[in-house]
C-alpha angles and dihedrals in degrees: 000000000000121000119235108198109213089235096066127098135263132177120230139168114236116216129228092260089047091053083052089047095048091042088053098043106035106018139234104281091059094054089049095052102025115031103017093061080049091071120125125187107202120162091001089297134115118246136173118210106206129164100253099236085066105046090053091053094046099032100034115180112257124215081234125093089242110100123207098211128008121291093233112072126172133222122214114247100230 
């Protein structure tokens, strides 16, 4: 097994609904100069790389069926 430590990074593609919900709950100023300079583009897709223990504090998963960001993250190789 390998260990994954909260504070790495993953990518992930935030939806529509987790913008509004980022915008609502931290504001705009901290999107524009903490999450928005974290953006990938990596097979003509956008992606933000953000340590996990922050998504998940950010982004938290609702009991909804609205998601906040994509089902599918990566996880850098090194």
């Amino acid at each position: 097994m390998k260990k994954f430590n909260i504070n790495d990074c993953i990518y992930i593609q935030i939806t529509e609904d987790g913008r509004k919900h980022l915008k609502e709950t931290v504001g705009g100023e901290y999107v524009k100069h903490c999450i928005k300079n974290r953006m990938e583009v990596v097979d003509n897709e956008v992606w933000y790389k953000l340590q996990f223990h922050v998504v998940m504090r950010l982004l938290p998963i609702p009991n909804t069926t609205t998601l906040l960001f994509k089902t599918d993250i990566m996880f850098d190789n090194k």
